[in-house]
C-alpha positions in Angstrom: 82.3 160.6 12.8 84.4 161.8 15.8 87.4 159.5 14.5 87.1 161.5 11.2 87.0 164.9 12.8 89.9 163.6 14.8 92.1 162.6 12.4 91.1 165.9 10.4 92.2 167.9 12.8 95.3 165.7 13.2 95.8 166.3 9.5 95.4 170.0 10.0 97.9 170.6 12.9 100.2 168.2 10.8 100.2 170.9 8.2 101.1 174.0 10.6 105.2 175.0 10.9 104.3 175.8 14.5 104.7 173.8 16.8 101.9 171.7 18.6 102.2 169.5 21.5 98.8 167.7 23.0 99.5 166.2 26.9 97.3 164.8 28.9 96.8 165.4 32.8 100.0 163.0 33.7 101.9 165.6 31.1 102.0 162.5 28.8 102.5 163.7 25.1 100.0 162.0 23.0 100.3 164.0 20.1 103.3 166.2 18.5 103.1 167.2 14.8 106.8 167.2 12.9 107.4 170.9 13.4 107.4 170.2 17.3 108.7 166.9 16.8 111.8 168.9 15.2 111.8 171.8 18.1 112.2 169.2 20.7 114.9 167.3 18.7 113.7 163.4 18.7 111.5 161.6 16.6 107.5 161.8 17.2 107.7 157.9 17.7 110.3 158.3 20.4 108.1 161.2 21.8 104.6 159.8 22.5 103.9 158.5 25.5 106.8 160.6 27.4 106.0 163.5 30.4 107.2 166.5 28.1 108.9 167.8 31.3 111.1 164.9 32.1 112.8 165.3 28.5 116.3 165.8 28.4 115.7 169.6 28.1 116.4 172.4 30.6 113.6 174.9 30.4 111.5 177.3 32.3 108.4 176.4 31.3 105.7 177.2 34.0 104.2 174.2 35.4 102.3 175.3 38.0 100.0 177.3 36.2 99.8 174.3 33.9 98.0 172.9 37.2 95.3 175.4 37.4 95.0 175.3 33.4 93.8 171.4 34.8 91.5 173.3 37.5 90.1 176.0 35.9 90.4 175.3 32.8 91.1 178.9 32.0 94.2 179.3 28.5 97.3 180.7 29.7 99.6 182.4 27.9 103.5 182.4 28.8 106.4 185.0 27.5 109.9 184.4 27.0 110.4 180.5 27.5 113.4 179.8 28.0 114.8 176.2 26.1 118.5 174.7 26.4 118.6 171.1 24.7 121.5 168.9 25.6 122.8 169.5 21.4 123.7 172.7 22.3 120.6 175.0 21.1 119.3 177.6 22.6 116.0 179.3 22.2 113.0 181.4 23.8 109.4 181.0 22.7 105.8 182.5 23.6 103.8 179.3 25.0 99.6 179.1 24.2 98.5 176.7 26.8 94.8 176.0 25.8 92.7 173.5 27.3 90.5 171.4 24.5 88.5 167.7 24.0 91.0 165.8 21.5 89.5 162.4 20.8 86.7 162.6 23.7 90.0 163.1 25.9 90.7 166.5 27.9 94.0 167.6 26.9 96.5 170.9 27.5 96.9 172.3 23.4 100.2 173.6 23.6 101.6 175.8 20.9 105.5 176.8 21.0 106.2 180.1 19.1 110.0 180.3 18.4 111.2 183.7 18.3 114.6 184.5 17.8 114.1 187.8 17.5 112.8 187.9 20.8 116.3 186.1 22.3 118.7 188.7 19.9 116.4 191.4 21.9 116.7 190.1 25.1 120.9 189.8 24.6 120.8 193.3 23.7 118.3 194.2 26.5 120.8 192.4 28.6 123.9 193.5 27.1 122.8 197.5 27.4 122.2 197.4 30.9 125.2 195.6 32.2 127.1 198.5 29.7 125.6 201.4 30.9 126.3 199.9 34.6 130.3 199.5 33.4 130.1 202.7 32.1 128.2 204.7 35.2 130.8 202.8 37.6 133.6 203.5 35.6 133.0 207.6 35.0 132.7 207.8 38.7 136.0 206.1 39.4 137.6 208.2 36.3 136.1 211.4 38.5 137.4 210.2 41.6 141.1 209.5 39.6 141.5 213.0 38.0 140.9 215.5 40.7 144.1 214.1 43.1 145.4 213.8 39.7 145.7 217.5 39.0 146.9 217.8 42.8 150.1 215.8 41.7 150.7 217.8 38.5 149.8 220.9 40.4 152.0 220.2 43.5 155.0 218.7 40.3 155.4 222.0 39.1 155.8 223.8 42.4 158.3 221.4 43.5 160.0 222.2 40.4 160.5 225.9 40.6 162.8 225.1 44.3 165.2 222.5 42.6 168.4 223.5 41.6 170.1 220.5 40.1 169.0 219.2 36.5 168.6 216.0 37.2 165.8 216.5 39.8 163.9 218.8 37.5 163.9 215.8 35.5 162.3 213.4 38.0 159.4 216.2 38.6 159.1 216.5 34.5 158.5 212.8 34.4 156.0 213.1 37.2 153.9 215.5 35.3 154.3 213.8 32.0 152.8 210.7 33.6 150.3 212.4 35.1 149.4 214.0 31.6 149.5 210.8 30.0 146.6 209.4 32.8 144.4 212.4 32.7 144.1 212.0 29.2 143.4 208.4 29.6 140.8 209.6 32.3 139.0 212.0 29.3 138.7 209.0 27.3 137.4 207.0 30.1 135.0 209.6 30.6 133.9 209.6 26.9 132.4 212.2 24.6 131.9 215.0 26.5 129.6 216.9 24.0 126.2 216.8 22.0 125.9 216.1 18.8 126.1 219.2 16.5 124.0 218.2 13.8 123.9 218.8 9.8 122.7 217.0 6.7 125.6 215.2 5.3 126.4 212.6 2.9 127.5 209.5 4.7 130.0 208.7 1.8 132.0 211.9 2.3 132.7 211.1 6.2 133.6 207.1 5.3 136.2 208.3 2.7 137.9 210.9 5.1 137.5 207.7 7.7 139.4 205.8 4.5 142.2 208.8 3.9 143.1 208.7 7.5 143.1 204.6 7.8 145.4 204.5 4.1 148.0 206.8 6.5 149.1 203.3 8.0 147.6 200.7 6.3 149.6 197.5 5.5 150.7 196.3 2.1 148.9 193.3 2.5 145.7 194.7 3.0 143.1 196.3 0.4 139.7 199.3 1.7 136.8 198.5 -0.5 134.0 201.2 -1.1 130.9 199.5 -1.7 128.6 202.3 -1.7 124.7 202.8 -2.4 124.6 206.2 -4.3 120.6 206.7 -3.5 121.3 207.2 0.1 119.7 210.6 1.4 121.2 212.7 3.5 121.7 212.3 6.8 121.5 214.7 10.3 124.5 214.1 11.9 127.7 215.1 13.8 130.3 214.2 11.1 133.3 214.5 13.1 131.5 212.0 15.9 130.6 209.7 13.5 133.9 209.5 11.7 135.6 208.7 14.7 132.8 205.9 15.2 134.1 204.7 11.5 137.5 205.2 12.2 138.0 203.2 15.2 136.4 200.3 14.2 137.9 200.6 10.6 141.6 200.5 13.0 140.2 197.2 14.7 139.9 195.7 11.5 143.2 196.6 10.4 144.4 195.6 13.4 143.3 192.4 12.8 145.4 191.5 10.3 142.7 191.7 7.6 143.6 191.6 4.2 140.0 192.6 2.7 137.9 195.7 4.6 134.3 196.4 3.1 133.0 199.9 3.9 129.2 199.3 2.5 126.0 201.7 2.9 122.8 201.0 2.4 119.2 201.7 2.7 117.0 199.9 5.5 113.4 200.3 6.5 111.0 199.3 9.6 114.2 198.7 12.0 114.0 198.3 15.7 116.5 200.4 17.4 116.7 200.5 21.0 112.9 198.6 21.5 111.8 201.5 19.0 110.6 200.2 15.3 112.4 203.3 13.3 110.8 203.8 9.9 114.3 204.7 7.9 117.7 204.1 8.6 121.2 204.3 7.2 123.4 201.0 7.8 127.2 201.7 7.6 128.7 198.0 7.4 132.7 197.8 7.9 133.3 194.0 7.0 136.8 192.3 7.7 138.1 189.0 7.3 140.8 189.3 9.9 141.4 186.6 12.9 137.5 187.1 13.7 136.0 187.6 17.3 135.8 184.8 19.8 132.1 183.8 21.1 133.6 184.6 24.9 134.5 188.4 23.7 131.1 188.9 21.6 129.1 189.6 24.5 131.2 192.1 26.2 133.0 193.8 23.1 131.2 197.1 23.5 132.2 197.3 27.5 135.1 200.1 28.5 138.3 198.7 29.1 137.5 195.4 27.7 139.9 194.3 25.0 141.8 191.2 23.1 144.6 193.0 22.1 148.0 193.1 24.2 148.3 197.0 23.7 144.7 198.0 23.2 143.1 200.0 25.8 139.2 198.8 25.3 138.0 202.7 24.7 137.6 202.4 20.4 134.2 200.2 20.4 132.6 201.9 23.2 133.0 205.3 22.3 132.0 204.5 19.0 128.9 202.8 20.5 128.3 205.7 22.7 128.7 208.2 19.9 126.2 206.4 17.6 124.1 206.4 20.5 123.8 210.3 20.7 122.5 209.8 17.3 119.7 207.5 18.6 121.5 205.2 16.4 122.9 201.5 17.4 126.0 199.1 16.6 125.6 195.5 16.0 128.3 192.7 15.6 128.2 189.6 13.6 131.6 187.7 13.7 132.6 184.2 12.2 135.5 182.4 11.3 135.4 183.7 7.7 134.7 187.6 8.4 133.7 190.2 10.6 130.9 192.3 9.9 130.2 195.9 12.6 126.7 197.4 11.3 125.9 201.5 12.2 122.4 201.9 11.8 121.6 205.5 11.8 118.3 206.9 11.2 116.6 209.4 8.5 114.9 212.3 8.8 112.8 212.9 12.1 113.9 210.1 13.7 117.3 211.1 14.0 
C-alpha cells in the first residue's frame, strides 16, 4: 500500500509544471519530475543520485538553513533565488523548502517557482536606483559648473567694454558664446525644471504634432506609421512634456537609420508601475527597425550622458524618462535585431 501511495504521489508531482526536487540529507536528488528536470537543464536519468548543489550551476540558494530544515524540521521559505547555468540562462525563483516522509525516507520537498517577472522587476529596481544616483551626482556637478560659469560671461563682457581693437572684441565674443553654448548644456543636464501642468488631452493630437515636427527632416528612405486605437480616453497630462518625451525618442529612431517608425496607442489594464499595480494606463509604443540596441547599452540607455551616437549628447532618453516620470508614468525598452520597440505607459484617471 505505501508503494502505491508512493508511486501516486510520484504520478501526481509528475503532472505539476512546477518544479519539484526531493533530496535526501547527503543533498542527493532522488526524485525530480520533468518540469525540474527541464529548469536544471539535464535529463532526470543523469540527475538522480547527484548533490543538487554540486551541479554545474552558480546559485544562491541558502544552504545553511537547509541544515536546520534537517534539525528542526521547520519549512523555509526563500525569495529571489538567484540561478546562472553554464548555457547561458539566467533566472530568479521563490524556493519552498518543506520537510516530508517520501517512501518511508525523510526527505527536503523542494519547489522552484520561476518568476521572471520578479527578475524584469528586480533590473528595473536596480536600474532606477543607479539612475537617480547618475542623475543626483550629475545636477550637483551641473550646479557647481554654471555659477563660475556666469562669472566668465559676466567678467567677458566687462573685459569687452575696455578693448579698443576689433579683433579682441572678437576673442571676448567667442568667450561668451562658448560659455552660452555650456550653460545651456548645463539646463539640460539639469533637466525639466518645472511640474507638470495638467489637462485632459487626446494622446493622438500630441503624437501627430510629435509626427509634423519629426516629417521637418525625415529621410526619403524612411516612412511614420500611425497605428492608433480610437477608444482611448482622455488623458491628464502636460502635452508639451510629453511631446518632447515622443519627440526625442521618435529622433533616435530616425537616427537610426530606420526605414519603418510605428507610433501605436493602446489600452492596458492591471499594470505595475513603479512597484504600484495601476488599474488603467495609456501605452504609447514608438517601434523602429533601425540598427537596434546592443545588450551592453540596454541597461544603461536611460542614464545622462550615456550615448552610442558620435554626436549625441545622452540628454534625449533621460529627459524623456524623467518627464514621463512626473506623470507617475514609466518607459520600457525591448530591442532586437529585427526592431526596436520604446513603450510610455501613462495612467488614466486618478492614477495619473
Amino acid at each position: 500500500m505505501a508503494n502505491q501511495n508512493a508511486l501516486i504521489s510520484e504520478k501526481i508531482l509528475e503532472q505539476l509544471s512546477l518544479a519539484v526536487v526531493l533530496i535526501n540529507r547527503q543533498n542527493q536528488i532522488t526524485f525530480v519530475n520533468q518540469a525540474a528536470a527541464l529548469f536544471l537543464g539535464s535529463s532526470r536519468k543523469k540527475l538522480l543520485g547527484q548533490n543538487l548543489f554540486s551541479l554545474p550551476i552558480h546559485h544562491s540558494f541558502p544552504e545553511a538553513l537547509l541544515t536546520k530544515l534537517w534539525q528542526s524540521e521547520q519549512p523555509f521559505v526563500d525569495y529571489e533565488v538567484d540561478w546562472v547555468f553554464i548555457d547561458g540562462r539566467h533566472h530568479l525563483s521563490d524556493v519552498d523548502a518543506d520537510f516530508i516522509i517520501f517512501e518511508s525516507e525523510p526527505v527536503c520537498l523542494l519547489q522552484i517557482k520561476i518568476n521572471e517577472n520578479l527578475r524584469k522587476i528586480t533590473l528595473e529596481k536596480t536600474q532606477k536606483h543607479h539612475i537617480s544616483a547618475s542623475r543626483h551626482l550629475i545636477k550637483n556637478l551641473a550646479h557647481e559648473i554654471k555659477n563660475p560659469l556666469g562669472g566668465i560671461r559676466g567678467a567677458a563682457q566687462l573685459l569687452a567694454r575696455s578693448l579698443d581693437r576689433l579683433e579682441l572684441k572678437e576673442y571676448t565674443q567667442m568667450i561668451i558664446d562658448q560659455s552660452d553654448r555650456l550653460s545651456n548644456l548645463v539646463d539640460r543636464l539639469l533637466g525639466p525644471n518645472k511640474l507638470p501642468r495638467r489637462q485632459f488631452t487626446n494622446i493622438h493630437v500630441v503624437i501627430d504634432r510629435v509626427l509634423t515636427l519629426l516629417n521637418i527632416d525625415l529621410p526619403a528612405h524612411a516612412q511614420l506609421i500611425r497605428d492608433y486605437d480610437p477608444s482611448l480616453p482622455l488623458v491628464a497630462i502636460d502635452d508639451e512634456q510629453i511631446e518632447q518625451a515622443v519627440l526625442n525618442i521618435g529622433q533616435n529612431a530616425v537616427q537610426a537609420s530606420a526605414s519603418r517608425i510605428i507610433f501605436k496607442t493602446r489600452y492596458e489594464s492591471l499594470k505595475n508601475i513603479n512597484d504600484q499595480p495601476v488599474k488603467r494606463v495609456i501605452k504609447v509604443s514608438i517601434i523602429d527597425n533601425g540598427a537596434g540596441i546592443s545588450e551592453d547599452m540596454k541597461s544603461t540607455l536611460f542614464y545622462p550622458l550615456i550615448t552610442n551616437k558620435n554626436n549625441g549628447n545622452g540628454l534625449g532618453l533621460s529627459i524623456s524618462q524623467t518627464l514621463v516620470e512626473q506623470h507617475n508614468g514609466h518607459i520600457e525598452l525591448s530591442s532586437n535585431a529585427e526592431q526596436t520597440e520604446f513603450s510610455i505607459y501613462i495612467p488614466v484617471g486618478k492614477e495619473s
